[in-house]
N, C-alpha and C positions, 0 to 999 in steps of 0.2 A: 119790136123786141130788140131787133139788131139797129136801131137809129138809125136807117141807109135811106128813110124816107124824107121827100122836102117838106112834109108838112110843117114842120118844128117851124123854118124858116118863113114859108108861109103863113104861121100866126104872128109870128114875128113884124111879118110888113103888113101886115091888118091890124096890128094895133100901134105903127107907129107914129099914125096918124098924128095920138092924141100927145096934147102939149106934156101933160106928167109926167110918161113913159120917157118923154123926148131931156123933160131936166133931170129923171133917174140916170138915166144914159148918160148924161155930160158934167154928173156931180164927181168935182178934182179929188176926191179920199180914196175912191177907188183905184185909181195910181200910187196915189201915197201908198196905200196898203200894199198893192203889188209889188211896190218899187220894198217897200221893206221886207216883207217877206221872201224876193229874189236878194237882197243885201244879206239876211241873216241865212238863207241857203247858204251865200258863198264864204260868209264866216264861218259856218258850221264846216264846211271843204278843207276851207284853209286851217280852221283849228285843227283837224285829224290828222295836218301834216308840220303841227308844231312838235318841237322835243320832250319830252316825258323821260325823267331819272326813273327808272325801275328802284325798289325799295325794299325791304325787311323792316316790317315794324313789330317793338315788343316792347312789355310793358317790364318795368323795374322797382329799385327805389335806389337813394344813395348812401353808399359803403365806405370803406376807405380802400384804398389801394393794397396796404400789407398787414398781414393776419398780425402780426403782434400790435398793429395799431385799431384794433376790431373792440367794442367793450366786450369786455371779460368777467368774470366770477373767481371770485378770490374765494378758495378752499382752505378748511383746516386740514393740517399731514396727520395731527393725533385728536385723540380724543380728549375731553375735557368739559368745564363748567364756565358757561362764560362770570367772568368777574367786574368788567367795566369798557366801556366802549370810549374812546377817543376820537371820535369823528360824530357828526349831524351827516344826513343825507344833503346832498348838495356841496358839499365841503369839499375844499380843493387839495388834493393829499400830495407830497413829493414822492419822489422813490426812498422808500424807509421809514415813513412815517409811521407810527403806530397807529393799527385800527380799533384792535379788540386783544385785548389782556383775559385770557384765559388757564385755569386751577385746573391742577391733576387728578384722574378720577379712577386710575387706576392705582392697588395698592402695592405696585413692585416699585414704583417711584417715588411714596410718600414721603420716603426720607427727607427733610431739606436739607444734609448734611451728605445728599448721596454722590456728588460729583467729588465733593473732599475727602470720602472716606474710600472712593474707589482710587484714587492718587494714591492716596496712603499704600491701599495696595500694591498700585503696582511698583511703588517705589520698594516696597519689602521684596518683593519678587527680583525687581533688578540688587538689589543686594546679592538674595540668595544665589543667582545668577553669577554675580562676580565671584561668590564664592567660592562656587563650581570651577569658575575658571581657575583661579587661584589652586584647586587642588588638583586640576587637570595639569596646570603648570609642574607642580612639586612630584608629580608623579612621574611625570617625563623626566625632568630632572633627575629622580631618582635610579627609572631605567638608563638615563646616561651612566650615573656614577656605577651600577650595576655591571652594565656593559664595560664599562671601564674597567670597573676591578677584575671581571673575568678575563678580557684580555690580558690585565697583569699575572691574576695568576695561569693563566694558560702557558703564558711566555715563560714564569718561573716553573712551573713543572717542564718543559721542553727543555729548559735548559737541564734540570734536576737529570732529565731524561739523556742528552750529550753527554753529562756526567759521568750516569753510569754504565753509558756505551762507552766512552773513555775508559774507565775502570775495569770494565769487562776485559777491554782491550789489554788493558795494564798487566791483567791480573790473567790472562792469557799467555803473553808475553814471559812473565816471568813463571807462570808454569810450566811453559817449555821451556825455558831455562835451568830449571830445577830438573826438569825429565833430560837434559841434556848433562847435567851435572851427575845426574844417576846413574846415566849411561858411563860419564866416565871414572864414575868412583866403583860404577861393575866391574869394568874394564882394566882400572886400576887393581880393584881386589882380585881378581882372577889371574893377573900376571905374575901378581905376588905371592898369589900360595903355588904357584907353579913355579915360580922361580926359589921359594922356600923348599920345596918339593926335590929340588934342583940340588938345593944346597948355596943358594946364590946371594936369598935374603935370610934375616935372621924371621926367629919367630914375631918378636914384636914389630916390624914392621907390616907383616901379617893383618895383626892387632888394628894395628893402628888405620889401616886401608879396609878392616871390617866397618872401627868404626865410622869412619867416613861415608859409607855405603851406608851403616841405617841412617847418620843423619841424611843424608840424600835420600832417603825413603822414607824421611820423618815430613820432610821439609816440601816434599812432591802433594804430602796429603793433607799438608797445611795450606797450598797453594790450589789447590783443590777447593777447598772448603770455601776458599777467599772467592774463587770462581764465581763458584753459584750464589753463594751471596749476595755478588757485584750482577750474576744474572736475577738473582731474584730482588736487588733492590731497583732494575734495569723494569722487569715487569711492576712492579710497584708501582714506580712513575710513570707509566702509558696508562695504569686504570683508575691513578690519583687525573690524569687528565677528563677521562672520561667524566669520572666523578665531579670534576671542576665544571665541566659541560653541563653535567644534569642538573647538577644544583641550583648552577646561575640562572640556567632555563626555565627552571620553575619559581625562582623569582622573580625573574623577568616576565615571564607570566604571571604570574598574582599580579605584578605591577598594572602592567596592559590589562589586564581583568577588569583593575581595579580603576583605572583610566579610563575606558569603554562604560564601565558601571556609572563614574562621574559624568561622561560627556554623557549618554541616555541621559540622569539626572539634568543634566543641564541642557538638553534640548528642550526636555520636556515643562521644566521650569520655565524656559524660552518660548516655547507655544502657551504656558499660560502667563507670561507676561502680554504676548502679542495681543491675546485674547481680551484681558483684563485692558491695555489699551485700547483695544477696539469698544468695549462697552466704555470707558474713559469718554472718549471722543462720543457714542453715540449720544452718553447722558447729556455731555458740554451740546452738544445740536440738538438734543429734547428741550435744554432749557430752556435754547433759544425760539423753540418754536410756541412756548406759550404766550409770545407776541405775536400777532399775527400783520404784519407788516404789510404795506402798497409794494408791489412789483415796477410801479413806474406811475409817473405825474399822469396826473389826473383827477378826473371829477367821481367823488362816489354820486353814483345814479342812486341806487335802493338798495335798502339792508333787508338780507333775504332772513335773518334771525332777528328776535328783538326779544327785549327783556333780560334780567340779569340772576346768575343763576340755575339758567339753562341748560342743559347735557346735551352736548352736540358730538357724533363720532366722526370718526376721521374722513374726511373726501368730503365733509358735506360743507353747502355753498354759503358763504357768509354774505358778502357784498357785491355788488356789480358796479367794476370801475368803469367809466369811460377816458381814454387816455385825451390828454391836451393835446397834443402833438400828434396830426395826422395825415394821410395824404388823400385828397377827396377820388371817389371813383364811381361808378354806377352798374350795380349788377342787373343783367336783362334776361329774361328770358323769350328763346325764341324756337318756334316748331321746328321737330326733326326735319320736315323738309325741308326745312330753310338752311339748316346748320351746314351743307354742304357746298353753298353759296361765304360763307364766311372765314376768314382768316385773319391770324394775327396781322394788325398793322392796317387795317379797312378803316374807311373813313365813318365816323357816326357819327349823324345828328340828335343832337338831347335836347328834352326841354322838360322842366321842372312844375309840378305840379306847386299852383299859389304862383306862379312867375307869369307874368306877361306874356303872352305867345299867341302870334300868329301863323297857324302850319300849312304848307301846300308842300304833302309829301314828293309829289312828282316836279316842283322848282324851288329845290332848296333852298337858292338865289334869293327868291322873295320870300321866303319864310322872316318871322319879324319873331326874335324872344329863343331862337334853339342856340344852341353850345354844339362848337368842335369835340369830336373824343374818338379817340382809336383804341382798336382792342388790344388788349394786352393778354389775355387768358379765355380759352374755350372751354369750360366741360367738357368729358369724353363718357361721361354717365349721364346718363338721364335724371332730372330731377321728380322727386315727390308729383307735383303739380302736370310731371308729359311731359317737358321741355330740358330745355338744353340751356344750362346757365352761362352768360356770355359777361364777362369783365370788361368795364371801358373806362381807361384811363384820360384825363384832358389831354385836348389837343397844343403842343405848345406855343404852336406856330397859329393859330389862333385867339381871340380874348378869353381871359380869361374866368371861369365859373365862379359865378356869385359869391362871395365868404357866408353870404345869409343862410347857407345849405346847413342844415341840421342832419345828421344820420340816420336812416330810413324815413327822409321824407319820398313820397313817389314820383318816378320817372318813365317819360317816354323816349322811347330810341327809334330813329332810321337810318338802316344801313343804306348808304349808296350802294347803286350797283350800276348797270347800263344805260346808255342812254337813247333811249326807242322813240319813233313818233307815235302819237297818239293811239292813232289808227291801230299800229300793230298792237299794242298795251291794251285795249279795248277787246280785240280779236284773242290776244292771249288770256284775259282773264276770261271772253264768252267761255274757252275753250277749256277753261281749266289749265292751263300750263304755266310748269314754275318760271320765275324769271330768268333770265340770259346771266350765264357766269362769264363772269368781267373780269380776265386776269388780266392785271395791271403790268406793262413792260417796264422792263429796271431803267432803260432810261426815264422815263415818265417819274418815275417814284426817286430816281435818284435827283434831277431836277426840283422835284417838290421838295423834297428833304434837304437840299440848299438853300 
């Protein structure tokens, strides 16, 4: 059971007698074979300790680089009938070419006369407008001259008013003057009937010093009278002032009323001029929009309407351009675990489905048919399909990608990453473990980028 016995050996030299046994024994293939089968042992050894690139592979197709060079779908902004098409599918459009001439289907715009009749408008409007100004003008003007004359008469009643403070004065003055005169034609009469009395004067000069004394008492109440007069034409003049004040002020007010009344008018006039300009302007960009024009050179691919006649509403897709001018790129997708192995600027290998390719993702070296390209943009959302969309831009400092590329044709991608012997790359995948993240040192990268 345990083979420790010699019989083995002893049949062994019991039958080696015969000549057979003796040419089985000494046939040269038996070396061969051993000798090869110890040769590919020790290739098998030494292959576990060649180098192996660690990788991220994902599947793609190719894109362009920047979103306005992407094909697009050319919308109508209004609604409408289509009228006539100017393009065949295939046809190669400039920027402003017309595509599709489309009729108005709505009836606030039926007019064809509506963009000239809305002018007309607003040219009536800016009349009325000047109008307004114009009478805003003449009404200021007019609170000038208003203002003006009241000051003049204000200044002529003041003076009216010195006047008859003057006079007042005057006629003061010469009241006591007259009551000074009374005083001495009393004075006088009373010396003289005393000295008549006496024997000293006659009688008529008595007389004569009576009458003196009334006219000095005629002449006291005449000067009186002058008085108040001179006071009462004194008050006159302060409430002719007053009156000067009131009246102008209420003219001056209806004025400003009437000023404030025109400016409202003429704001309001002025927001429906604005207004009526702004539908002006919308109508002049409705007209234009019943051509519906290319955005940029390019090929139409398919007309997503066909036939003439048709009612189409606003936002819906007429054509899909594809632009002439673009810059090639290759969108990939690759699994969440992998996305933290990846960074702007990693080196990738691509190779294009229909293109010649020979791949050995672990020596990129001999790979025969892939393309340079480094990333340029990660996803930070996950996409539809579970993955992570990754952008890879050529490489420039590599040859460059096929012109033969058409836009979604499909692509495969391998990130580089580290580089492991076999053995361990073997051992890592038994085990399930991600690959080794490889951050690249700035001399390394700045080097390469010389």
């Amino acid at each position: 059971m345990l083979n420790i016995s010699n019989n083995k050996k002893a049949r062994l030299e019991a039958v080696a007698h015969y000549s057979t046994i003796r040419q089985l024994a000494q046939r040269p293939h038996y070396k061969v074979l051993n000798r090869i089968i110890a040769g590919l042992s020790l290739l098998a050894v030494l292959f576990l300790f060649l180098p192996w690139t660690q990788n991220i592979s994902g599947t793609g197709a190719v894109t362009t680089l920047k979103p306005d060079q992407r094909p697009q779908t050319i919308h109508t902004a209004i609604p409408g009938r289509i009228e006539r098409w100017y393009v065949n599918e295939g046809d190669f459009v400039e920027k402003g070419d017309t595509i599709l001439f489309i009729s108005e289907i709505k009836e606030d715009y039926f007019d064809p006369n509506l963009v000239e009749n809305t002018k007309q408008q607003v040219d009536a409007k800016k009349n009325a407008l000047s109008s307004y100004d114009g009478k805003v003008d003449a009404l200021e003007s007019q609170m000038a001259a208003l203002a003006n004359e009241k000051g003049l008469k204000i200044q002529q009643a003041r003076n009216k008013i010195r006047q008859s403070l003057l006079k007042v004065k005057s006629d003061s003055i010469d009241l006591e003057a007259v009551k000074t005169q009374l005083r001495i034609a009393t004075t006088q009469y009373d010396r003289s009937v005393q000295l008549n009395k006496e024997g000293l004067k006659p009688l008529t000069d008595v007389e004569e010093k009576r009458l003196k004394l009334q006219d000095a008492q005629a002449k006291i109440i005449t000067q009186e009278n002058k008085l108040l007069t001179a006071k009462n034409e004194l008050i006159n003049a302060q409430v002719e002032i007053n009156r000067i004040t009131a009246e102008y002020s209420e003219k001056i007010s209806k004025s400003n009323s009437d000023k404030f009344t025109a400016l409202s008018s003429q704001f309001d006039t002025e927001a429906q001029v604005n207004k009526l300009e702004n539908q002006f302007v919308n109508y002049s960009i409705r007209n234009g929009m019943y051509y519906i024009k290319a955005p940029q050179d390019g090929y139409v691919n398919r007309a997503l309407q066909s036939g003439v006649g048709e009612t189409i509403k606003e936002g819906t897709p007429i054509v899909s351009i594809m632009p002439a001018q673009y810059d090639i790129a290759v969108e990939t997708y690759v699994r969440p675990i992998d996305l933290p192995l990846l960074k702007k600027g990693d080196e990738i290998r691509v190779w294009f489905d229909g293109w010649p390719t020979i791949v050995f993702s672990g020596w990129p070296d001999m790979s025969y048919g892939t393309f340079g390209g480094r990333v340029v943009a990660i996803e930070n959302f996950i996409s539809p399909n579970g993955k992570y969309r990754v952008l890879i831009a050529p490489d420039k400092a590599e040859a460059p990608w096929p012109k033969q590329l058409s836009i979604g044709a499909g692509a495969q991608t391998i990130a580089l990453l580290d580089t492991v012997p076999v053995w361990f790359e073997i051992w890592r995948t038994l085990n399930g473990f991600p690959p080794n993240y490889y951050q690249k040192s700035e001399g390394n990268t700045k080097e390469k980028d010389k």
